[in-house]
KETI-35304 format. One record per residue (C-alpha): residue number from 1; chain; x, y, z. Coordinates in Angstrom, 2 decimals, always signed. Example, Ala and Ser with C-alpha at 12.3 -4.5 7.8 and 13.67 -1.06 7.14 Angstrom:
<pts>
[pt 1,A,[+12.30,-4.50,+7.80]]
[pt 2,A,[+13.67,-1.06,+7.14]]
</pts>
This chain:
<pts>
[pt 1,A,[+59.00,-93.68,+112.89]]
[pt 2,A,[+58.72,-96.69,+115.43]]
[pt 3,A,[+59.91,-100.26,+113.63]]
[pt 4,A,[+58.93,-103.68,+115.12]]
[pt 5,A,[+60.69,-106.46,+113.63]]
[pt 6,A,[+59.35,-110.13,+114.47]]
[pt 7,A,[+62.34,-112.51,+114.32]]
[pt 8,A,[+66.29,-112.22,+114.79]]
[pt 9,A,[+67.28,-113.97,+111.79]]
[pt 10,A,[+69.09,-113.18,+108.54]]
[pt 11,A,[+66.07,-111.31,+107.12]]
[pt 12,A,[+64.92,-109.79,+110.34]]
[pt 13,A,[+68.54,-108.04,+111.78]]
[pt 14,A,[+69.20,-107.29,+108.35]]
[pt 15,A,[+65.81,-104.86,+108.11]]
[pt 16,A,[+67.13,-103.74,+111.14]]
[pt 17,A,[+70.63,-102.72,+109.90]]
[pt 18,A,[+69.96,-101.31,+106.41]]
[pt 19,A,[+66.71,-99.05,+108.22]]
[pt 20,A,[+69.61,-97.53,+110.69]]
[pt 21,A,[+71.68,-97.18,+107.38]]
[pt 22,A,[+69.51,-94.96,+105.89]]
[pt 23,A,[+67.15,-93.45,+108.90]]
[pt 24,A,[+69.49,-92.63,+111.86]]
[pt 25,A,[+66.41,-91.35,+114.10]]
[pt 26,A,[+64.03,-94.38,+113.68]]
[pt 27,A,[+63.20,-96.27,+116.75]]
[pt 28,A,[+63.75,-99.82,+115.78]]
[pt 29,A,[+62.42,-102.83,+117.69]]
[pt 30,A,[+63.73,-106.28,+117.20]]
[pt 31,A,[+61.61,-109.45,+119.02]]
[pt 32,A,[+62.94,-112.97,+118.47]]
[pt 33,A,[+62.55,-116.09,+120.49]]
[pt 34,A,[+66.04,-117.03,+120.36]]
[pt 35,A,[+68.93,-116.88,+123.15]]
[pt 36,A,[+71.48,-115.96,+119.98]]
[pt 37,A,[+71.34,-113.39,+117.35]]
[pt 38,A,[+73.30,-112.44,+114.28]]
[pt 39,A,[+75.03,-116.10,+113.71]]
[pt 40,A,[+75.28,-118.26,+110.77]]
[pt 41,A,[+72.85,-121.33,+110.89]]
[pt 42,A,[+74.20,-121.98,+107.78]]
[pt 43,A,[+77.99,-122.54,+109.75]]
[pt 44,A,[+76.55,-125.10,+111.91]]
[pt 45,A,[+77.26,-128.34,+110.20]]
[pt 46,A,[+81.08,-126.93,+109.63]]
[pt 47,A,[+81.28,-126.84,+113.57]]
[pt 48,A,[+80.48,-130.02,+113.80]]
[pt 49,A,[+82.78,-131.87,+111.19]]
[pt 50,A,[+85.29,-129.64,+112.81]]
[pt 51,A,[+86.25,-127.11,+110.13]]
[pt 52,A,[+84.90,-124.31,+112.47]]
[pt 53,A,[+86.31,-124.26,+115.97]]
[pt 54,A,[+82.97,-123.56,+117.87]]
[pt 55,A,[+80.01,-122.45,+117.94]]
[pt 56,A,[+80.85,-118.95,+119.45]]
[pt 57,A,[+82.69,-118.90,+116.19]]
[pt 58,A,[+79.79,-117.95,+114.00]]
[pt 59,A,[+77.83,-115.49,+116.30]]
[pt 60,A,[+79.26,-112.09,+114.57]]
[pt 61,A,[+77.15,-109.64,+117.01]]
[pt 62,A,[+76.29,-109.76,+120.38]]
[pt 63,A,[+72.73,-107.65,+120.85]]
[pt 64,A,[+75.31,-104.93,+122.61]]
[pt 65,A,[+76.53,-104.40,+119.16]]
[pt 66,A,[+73.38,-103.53,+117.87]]
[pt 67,A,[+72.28,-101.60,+121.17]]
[pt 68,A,[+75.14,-99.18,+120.21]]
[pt 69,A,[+73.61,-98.22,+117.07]]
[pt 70,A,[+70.15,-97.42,+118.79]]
[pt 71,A,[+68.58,-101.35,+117.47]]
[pt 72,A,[+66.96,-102.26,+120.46]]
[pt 73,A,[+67.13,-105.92,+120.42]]
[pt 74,A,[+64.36,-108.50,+122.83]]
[pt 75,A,[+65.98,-112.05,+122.69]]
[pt 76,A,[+64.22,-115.09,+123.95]]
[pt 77,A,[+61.03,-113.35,+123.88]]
[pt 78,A,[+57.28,-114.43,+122.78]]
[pt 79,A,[+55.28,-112.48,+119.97]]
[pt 80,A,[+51.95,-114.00,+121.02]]
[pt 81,A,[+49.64,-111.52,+119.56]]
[pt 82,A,[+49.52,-108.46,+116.46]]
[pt 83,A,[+46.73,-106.45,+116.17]]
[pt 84,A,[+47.13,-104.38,+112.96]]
[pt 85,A,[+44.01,-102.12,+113.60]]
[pt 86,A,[+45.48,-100.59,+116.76]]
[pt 87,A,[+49.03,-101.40,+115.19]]
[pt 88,A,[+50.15,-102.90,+118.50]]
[pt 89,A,[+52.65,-105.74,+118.88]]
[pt 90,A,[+52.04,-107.93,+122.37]]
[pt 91,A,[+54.51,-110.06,+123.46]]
[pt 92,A,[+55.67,-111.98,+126.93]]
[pt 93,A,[+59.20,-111.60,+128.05]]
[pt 94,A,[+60.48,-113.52,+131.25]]
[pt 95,A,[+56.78,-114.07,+132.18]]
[pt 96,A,[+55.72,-110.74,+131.68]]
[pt 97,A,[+53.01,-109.49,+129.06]]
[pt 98,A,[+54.23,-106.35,+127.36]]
[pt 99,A,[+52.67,-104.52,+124.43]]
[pt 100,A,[+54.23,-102.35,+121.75]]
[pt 101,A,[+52.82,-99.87,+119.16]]
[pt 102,A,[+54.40,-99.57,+115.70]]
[pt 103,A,[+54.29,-97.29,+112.71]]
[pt 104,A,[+56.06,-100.21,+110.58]]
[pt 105,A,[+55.87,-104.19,+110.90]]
[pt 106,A,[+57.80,-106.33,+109.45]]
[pt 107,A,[+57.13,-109.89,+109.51]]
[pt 108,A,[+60.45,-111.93,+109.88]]
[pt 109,A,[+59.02,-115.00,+111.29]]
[pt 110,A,[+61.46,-117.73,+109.49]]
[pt 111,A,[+60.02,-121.22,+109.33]]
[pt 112,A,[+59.69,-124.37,+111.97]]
[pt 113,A,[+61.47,-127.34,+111.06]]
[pt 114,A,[+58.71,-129.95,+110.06]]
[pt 115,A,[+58.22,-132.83,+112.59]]
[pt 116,A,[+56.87,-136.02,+110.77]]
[pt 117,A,[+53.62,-137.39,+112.61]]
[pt 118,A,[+55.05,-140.76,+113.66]]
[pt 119,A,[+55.75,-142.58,+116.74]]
[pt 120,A,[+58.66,-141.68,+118.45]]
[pt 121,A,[+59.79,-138.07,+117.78]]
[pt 122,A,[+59.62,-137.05,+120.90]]
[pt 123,A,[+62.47,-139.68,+122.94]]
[pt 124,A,[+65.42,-138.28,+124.11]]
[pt 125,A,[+68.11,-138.42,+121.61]]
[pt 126,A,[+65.96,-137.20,+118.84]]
[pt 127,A,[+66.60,-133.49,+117.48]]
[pt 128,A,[+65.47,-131.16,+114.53]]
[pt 129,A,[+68.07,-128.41,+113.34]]
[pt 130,A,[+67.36,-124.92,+112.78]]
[pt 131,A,[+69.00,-122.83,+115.49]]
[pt 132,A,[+72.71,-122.53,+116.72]]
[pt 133,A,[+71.02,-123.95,+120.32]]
[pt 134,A,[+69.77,-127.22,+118.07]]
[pt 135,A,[+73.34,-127.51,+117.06]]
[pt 136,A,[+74.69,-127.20,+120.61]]
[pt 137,A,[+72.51,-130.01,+121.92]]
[pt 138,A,[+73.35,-132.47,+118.87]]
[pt 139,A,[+77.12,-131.99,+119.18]]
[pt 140,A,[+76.45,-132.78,+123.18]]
[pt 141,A,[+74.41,-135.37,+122.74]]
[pt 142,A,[+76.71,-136.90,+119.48]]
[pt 143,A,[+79.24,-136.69,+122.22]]
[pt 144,A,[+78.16,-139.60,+124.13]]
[pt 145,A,[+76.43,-141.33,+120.82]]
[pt 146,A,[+78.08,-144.45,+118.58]]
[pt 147,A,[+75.24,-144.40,+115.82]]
[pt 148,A,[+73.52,-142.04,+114.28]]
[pt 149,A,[+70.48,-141.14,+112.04]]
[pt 150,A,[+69.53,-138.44,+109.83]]
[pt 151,A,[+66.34,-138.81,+108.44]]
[pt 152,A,[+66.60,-136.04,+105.25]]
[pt 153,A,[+68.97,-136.00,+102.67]]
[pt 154,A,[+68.62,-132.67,+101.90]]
[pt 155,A,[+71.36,-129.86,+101.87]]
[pt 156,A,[+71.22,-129.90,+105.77]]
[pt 157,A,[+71.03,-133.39,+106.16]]
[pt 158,A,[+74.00,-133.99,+104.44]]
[pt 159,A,[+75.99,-131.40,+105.77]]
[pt 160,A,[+75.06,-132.48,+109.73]]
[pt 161,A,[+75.32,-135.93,+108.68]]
[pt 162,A,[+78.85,-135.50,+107.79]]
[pt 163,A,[+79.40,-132.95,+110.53]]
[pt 164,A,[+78.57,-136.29,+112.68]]
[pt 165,A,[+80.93,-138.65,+110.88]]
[pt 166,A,[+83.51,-137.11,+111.29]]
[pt 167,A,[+82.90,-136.60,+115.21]]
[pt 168,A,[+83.03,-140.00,+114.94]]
[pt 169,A,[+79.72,-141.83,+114.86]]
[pt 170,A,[+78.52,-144.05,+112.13]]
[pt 171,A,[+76.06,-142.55,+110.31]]
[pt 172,A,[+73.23,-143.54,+107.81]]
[pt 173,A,[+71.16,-140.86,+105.82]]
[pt 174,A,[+67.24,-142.01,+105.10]]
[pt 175,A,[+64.93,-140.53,+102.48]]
[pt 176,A,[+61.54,-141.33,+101.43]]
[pt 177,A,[+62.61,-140.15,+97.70]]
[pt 178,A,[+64.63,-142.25,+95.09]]
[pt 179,A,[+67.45,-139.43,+95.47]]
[pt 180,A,[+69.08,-137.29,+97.48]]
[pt 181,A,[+68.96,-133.50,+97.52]]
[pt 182,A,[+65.97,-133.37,+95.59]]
[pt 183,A,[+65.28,-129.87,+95.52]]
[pt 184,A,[+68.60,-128.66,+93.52]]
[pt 185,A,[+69.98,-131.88,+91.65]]
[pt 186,A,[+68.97,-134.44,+89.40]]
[pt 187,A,[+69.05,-137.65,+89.90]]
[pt 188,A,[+72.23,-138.46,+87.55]]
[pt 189,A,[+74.58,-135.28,+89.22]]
[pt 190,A,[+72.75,-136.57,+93.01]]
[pt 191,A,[+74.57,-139.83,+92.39]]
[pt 192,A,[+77.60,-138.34,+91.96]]
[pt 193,A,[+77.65,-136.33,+95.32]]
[pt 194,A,[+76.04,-139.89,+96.92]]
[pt 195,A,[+79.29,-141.98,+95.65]]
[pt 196,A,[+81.32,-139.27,+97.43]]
[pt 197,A,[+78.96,-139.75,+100.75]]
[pt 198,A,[+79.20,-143.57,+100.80]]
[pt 199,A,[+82.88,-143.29,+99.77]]
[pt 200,A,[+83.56,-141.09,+103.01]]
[pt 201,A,[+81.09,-144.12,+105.43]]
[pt 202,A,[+77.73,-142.47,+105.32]]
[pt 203,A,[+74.86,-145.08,+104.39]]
[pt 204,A,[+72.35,-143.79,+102.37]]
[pt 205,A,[+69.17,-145.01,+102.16]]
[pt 206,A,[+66.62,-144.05,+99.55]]
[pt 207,A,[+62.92,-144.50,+99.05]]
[pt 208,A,[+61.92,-145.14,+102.13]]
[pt 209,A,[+59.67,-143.38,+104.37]]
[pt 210,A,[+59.89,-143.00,+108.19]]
[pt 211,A,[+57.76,-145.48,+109.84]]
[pt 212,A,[+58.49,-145.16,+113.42]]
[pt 213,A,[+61.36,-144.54,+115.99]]
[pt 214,A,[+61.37,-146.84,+119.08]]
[pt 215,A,[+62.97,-146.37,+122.18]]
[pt 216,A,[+62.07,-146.82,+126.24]]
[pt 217,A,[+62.74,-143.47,+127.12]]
[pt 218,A,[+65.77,-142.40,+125.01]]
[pt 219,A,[+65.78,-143.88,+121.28]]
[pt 220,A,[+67.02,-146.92,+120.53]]
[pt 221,A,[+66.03,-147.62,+116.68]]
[pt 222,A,[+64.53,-145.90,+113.76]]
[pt 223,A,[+62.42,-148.17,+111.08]]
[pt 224,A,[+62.20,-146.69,+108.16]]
[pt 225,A,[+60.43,-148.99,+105.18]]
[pt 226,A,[+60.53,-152.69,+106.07]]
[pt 227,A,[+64.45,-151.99,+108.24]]
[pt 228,A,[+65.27,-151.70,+111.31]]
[pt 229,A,[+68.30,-149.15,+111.92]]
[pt 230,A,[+69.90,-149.05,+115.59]]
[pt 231,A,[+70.78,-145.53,+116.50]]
[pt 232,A,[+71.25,-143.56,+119.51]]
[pt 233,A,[+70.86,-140.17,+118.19]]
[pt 234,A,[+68.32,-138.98,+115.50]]
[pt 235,A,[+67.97,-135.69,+113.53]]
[pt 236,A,[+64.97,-134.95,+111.54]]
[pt 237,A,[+65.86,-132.87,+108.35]]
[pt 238,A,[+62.70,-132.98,+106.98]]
[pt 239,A,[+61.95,-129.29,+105.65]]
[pt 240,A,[+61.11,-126.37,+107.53]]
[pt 241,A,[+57.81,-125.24,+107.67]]
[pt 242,A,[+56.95,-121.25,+107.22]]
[pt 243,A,[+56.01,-119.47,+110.06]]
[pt 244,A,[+52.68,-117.49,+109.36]]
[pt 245,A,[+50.74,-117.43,+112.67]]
[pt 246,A,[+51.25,-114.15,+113.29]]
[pt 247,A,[+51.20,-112.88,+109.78]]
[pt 248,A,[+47.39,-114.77,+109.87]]
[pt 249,A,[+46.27,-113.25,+112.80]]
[pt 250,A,[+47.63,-109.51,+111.53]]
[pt 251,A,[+44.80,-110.62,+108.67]]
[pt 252,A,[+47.65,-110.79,+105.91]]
[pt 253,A,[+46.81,-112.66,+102.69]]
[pt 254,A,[+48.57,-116.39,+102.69]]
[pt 255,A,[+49.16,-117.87,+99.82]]
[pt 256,A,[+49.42,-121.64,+98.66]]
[pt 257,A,[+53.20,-121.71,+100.64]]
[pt 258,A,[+53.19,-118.94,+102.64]]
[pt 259,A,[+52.60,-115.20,+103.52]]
[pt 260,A,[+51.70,-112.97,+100.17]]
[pt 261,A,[+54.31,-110.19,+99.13]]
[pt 262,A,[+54.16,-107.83,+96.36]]
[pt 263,A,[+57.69,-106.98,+94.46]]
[pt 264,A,[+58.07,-104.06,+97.44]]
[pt 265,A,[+57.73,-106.75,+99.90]]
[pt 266,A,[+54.74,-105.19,+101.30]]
[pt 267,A,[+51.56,-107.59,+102.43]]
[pt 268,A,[+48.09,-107.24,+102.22]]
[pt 269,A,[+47.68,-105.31,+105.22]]
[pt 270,A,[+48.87,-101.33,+105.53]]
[pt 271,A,[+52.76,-101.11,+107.01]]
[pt 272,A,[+53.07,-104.70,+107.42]]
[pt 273,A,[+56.45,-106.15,+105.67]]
[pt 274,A,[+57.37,-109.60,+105.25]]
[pt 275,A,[+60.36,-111.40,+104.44]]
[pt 276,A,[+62.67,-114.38,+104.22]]
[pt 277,A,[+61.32,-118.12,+105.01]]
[pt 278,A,[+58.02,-116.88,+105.85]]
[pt 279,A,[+56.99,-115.27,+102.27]]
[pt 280,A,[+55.77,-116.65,+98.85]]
[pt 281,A,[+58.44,-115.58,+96.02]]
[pt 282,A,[+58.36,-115.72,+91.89]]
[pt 283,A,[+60.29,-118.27,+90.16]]
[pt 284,A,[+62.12,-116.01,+87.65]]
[pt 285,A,[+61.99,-119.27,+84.77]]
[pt 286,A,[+58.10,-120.47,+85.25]]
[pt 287,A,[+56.97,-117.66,+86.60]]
[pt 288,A,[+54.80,-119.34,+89.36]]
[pt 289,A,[+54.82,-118.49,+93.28]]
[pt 290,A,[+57.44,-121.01,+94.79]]
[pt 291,A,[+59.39,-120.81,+97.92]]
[pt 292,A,[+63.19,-119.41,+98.91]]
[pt 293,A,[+64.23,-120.98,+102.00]]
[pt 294,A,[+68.07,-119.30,+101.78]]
[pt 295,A,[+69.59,-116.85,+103.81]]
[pt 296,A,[+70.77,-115.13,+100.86]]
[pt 297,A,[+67.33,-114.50,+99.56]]
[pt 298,A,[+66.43,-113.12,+103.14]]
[pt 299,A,[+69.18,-110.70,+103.07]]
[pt 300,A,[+68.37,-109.31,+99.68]]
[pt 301,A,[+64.50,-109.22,+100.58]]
[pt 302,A,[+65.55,-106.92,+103.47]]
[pt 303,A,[+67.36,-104.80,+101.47]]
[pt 304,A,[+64.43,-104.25,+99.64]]
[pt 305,A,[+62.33,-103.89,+102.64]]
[pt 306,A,[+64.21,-101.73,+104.63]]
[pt 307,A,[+64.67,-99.10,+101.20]]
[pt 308,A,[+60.69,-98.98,+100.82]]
[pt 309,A,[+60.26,-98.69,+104.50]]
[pt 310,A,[+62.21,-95.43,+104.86]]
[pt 311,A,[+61.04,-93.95,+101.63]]
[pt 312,A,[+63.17,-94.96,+99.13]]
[pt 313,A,[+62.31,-97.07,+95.97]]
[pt 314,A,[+63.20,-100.93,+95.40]]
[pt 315,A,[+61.62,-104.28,+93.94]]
[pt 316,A,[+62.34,-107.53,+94.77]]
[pt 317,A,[+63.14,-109.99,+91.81]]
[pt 318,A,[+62.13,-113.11,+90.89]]
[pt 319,A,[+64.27,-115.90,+92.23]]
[pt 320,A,[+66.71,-118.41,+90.70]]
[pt 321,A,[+67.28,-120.40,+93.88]]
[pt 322,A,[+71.22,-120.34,+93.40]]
[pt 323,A,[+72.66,-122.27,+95.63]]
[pt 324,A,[+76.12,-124.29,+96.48]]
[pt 325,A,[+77.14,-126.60,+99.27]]
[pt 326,A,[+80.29,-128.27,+100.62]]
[pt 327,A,[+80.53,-131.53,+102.19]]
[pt 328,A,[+84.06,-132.95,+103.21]]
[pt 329,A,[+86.33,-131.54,+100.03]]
[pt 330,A,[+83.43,-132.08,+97.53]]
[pt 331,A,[+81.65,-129.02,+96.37]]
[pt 332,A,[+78.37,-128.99,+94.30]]
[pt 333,A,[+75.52,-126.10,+93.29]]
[pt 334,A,[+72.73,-125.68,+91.06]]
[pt 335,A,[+70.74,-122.74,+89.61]]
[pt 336,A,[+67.42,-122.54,+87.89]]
[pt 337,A,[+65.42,-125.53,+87.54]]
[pt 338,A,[+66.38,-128.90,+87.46]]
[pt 339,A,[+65.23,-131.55,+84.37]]
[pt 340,A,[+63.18,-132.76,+86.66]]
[pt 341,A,[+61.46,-129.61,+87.76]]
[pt 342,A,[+61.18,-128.05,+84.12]]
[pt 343,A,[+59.32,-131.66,+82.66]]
[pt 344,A,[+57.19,-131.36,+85.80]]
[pt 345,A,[+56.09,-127.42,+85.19]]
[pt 346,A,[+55.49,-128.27,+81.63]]
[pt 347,A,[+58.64,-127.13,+80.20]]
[pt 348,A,[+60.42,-129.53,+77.20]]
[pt 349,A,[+64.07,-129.61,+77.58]]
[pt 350,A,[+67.50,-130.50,+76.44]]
[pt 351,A,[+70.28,-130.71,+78.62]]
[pt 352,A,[+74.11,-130.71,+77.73]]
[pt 353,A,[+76.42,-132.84,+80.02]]
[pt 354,A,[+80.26,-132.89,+80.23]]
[pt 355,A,[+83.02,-134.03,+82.55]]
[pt 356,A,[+85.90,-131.99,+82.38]]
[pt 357,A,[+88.77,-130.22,+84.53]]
[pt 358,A,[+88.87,-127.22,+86.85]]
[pt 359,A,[+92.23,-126.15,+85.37]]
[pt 360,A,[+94.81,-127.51,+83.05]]
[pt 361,A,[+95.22,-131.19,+83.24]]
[pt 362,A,[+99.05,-131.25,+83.31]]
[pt 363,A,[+98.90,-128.53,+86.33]]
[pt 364,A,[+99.44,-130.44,+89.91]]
[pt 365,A,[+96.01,-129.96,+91.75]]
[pt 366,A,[+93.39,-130.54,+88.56]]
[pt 367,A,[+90.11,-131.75,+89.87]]
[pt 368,A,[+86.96,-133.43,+88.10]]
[pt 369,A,[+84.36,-130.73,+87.62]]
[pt 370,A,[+80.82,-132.46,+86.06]]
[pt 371,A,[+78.41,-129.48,+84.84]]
[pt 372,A,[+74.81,-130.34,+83.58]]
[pt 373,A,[+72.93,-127.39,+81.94]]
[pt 374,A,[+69.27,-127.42,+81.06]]
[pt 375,A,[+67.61,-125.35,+78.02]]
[pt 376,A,[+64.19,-125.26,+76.56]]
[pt 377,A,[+63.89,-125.91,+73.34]]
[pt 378,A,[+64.74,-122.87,+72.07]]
[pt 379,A,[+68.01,-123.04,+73.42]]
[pt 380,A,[+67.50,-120.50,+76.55]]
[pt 381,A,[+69.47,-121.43,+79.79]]
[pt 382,A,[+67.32,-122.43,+82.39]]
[pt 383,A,[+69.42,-124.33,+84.85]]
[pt 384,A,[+72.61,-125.44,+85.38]]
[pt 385,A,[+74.27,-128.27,+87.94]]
[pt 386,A,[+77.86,-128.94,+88.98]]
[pt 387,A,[+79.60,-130.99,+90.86]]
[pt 388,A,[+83.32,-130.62,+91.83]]
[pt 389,A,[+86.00,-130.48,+94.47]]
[pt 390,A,[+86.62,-126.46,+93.90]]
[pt 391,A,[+85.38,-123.83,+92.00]]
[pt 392,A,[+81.91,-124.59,+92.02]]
[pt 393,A,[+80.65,-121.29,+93.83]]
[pt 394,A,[+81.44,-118.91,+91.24]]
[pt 395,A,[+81.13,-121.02,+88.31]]
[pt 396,A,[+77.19,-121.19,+89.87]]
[pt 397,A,[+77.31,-117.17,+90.05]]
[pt 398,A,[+78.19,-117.12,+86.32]]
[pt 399,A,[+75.21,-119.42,+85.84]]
[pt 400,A,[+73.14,-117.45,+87.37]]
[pt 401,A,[+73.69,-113.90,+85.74]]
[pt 402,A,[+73.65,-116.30,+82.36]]
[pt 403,A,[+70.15,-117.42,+83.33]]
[pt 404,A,[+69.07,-114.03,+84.64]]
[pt 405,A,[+69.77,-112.05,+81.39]]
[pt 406,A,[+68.06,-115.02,+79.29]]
[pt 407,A,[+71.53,-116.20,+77.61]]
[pt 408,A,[+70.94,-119.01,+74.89]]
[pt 409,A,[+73.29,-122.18,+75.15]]
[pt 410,A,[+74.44,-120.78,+71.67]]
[pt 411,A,[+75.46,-117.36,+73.33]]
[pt 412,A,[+77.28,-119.05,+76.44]]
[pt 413,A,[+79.22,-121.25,+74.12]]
[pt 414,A,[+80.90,-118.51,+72.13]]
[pt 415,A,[+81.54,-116.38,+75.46]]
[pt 416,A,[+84.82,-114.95,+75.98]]
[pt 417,A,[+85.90,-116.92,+79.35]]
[pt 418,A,[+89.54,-115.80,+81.08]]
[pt 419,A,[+92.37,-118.69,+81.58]]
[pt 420,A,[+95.77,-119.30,+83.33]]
[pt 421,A,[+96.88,-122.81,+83.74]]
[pt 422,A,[+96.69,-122.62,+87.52]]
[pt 423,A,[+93.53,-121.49,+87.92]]
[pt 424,A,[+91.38,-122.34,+84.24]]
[pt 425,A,[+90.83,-124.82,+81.45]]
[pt 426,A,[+91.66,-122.70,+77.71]]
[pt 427,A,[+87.80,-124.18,+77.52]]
[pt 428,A,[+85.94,-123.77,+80.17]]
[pt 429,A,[+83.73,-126.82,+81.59]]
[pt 430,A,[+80.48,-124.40,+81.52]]
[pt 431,A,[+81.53,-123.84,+77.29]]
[pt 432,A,[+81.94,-127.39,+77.22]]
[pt 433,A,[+78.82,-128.09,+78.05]]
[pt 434,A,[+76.64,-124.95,+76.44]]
[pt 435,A,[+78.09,-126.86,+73.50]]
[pt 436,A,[+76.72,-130.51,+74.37]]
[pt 437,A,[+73.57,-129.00,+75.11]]
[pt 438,A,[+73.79,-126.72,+71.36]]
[pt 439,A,[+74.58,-130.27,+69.48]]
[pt 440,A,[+71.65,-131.89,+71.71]]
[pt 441,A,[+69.22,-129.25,+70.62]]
[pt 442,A,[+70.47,-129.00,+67.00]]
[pt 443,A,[+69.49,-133.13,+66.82]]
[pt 444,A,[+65.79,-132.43,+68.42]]
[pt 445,A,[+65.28,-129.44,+66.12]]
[pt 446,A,[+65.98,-131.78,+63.38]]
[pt 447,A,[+63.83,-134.44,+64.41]]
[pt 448,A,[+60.76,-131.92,+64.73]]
[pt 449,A,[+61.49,-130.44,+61.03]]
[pt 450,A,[+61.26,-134.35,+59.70]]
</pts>
């Protein structure tokens, strides 16, 4: 069985690895554009701010590595055409057209970071972040920079806007919405993590769009709204953009976000995979198509893959989007939906807030720990927010298996939950607030049965 694997990613080298896992004769292909392969994207903010000594750091395989296990591996290489009637992959490496057949395609295109149409993005001193290679250039060019701006203030934003305070620039965040991170918090648990940003010296601007960014030849200002901010280096966070050229010239069914997958992670088209940024998913509370843009949903959509691929049996889930970030010594996740996202697809909702401790209050080290849980109005789980300087990570993980198995705010507030001084609170913060949101819903319940 000959494999070709578009894109060198999370979900593409991970195809790549669990196929050899289980097939040690197939011939396996892997074509990406980029220089680097097998490093963390996700790691590049934390070289930045310093917490990670450098970028060779995160690169955990060379393509050698992957040579040695038969993974043939074509790095900064063109896919320019796929023609899934002769089931032929064509693609230009060092100037030179090539063309290679395959039994199995798989589709790990990624996405392109989304450049907004406005004057200006193209000056020197203006960068988007996606690959370790964007990261080199930015730390380079923040080098020889005093002022920065990140226009984004989403996970990445954040986490590369910090990265560049503390190289030592001053640094203001824009956003054309009212809050930041959008996507995983609302607005009240967003504040908190935005007191923490402006605490550290990162501006933060909110609801205002990107007008413009001026410069002669490098930039020189960026007006967002009716301001003018002086900068001499610009990143634009603003979303990444799935990456379904290919996957609409192979004649695969797109959906409303991206490519079409069924729960095998098969597309439309005979022996033609797709996963990671590039594919529609299931939102596991609402049930409708959504998007997954995390490395840990590629790498569990290539497990999936790869099993069907060499004969074996596996489904894809629906997705709760967990996810967790850390900026400077504040941590802060989410799972599920959001308020915000539950009134929006329809959903009524309760939510149970409490501010509490991440272990006993007389023990040295105690930090602040805010948890927000949402329910429906039947009192199931359907997302959860926290924000805290440790223990946020697997506090989220608990979520998320609570969520997952359809756990009632009721059932999470009588849950047997371990504790040590040290490490614990006798009640747990996530108890404390199943209960808020129980005494929340109890009060609405009653309302409705007047």
């Amino acid at each position: 069985m000959r494999v070709v694997i578009v894109g060198g990613g999370a979900g593409g080298l991970s195809t790549a690895s669990n196929i050899r896992k289980y097939d040690k004769d197939a011939e396996i292909t892997v074509i990406t554009r980029d220089k680097h392969v097998a490093y963390s994207p996700c790691a590049i903010p934390y070289v930045m701010c310093g917490e990670v000594e450098c970028f060779d750091d995160i690169v955990m395989h060379q393509p050698e590595d992957y040579r040695e296990r038969n993974i043939d591996i074509l790095t900064e290489t063109e896919v320019e055409e796929v023609d899934s009637h002769k089931k032929t992959v064509t693609y230009v490496k060092d100037g030179k057209r090539h063309e290679i057949p395959y039994d199995v395609l798989v589709l790990a295109t990624g996405g392109s970071p989304f450049i907004p149409p406005v004057e200006g993005v193209d000056l020197e001193g203006v960068f988007t972040i996606r690959t370790l290679t964007d990261g080199e250039r930015i730390s380079e060019w923040a080098s020889k920079s005093k002022k920065a701006v990140v226009v984004g203030a989403g996970l990445i934003g954040l986490e590369i806007a910090y990265g560049l305070l503390k190289m030592g620039l001053e640094v203001t965040v824009t956003e054309m919405l009212p809050q930041i991170v959008p996507r995983s918090l609302d607005p009240d648990m967003a504040a908190i993590v935005q007191e923490y940003l402006e605490e550290k010296g990162i501006r933060v601007v909110l609801g205002k769009a990107l007008e413009r960014i001026t410069g002669d030849e490098r930039v020189e200002a960026v007006a967002v709204g009716d301001e003018c901010i002086e900068a001499d280096l610009v990143v634009l966070a603003t979303g990444v953009r799935p990456e379904t050229k290919l996957a609409r010239m192979a004649g695969c069914e797109l959906g409303q976000w991206a490519v079409r997958v069924n729960e095998r992670m098969q597309t439309s088209v005979p022996d033609i995979y797709a996963v990671g940024d590039c594919v529609e998913v299931y939102d596991a509370v609402t049930g409708f198509r959504t998007q997954s843009p995390l490395g840990s949903t590629a790498v569990r959509q290539a497990r999936v893959a790869a099993r069907n691929i060499v004969g074996l049996d596996a489904t894809f889930r629906p997705v709760l989007n967990a996810m967790v970030s850390k900026i400077g010594e504040l941590e802060f996740g989410a799972v599920g939906l959001t308020e915000v996202m539950a009134l929006q697809s329809g959903i009524k909702v309760v939510s149970g807030k409490k501010r509490a401790l991440t272990k006993a209050r007389y023990y040295p080290g105690a930090e602040r720990i805010d948890v927000k849980m949402i329910c429906d109005l039947k009192g199931r789980i359907i997302g959860c927010q926290m924000v805290a300087k440790e223990r946020v990570a697997e506090r989220v993980d608990t979520m998320s298996l609570a969520i997952s198995q359809g756990l009632t705010c009721s059932d999470l507030a009588w849950t047997e939950f371990s504790y040590a001084p040290p490490v614990s609170m006798v009640i747990d913060p996530i108890i404390l607030a199943a209960e808020a949101a129980c005494e929340k819903l109890k009060r609405v319940n009653s309302k409705q049965d007047d």
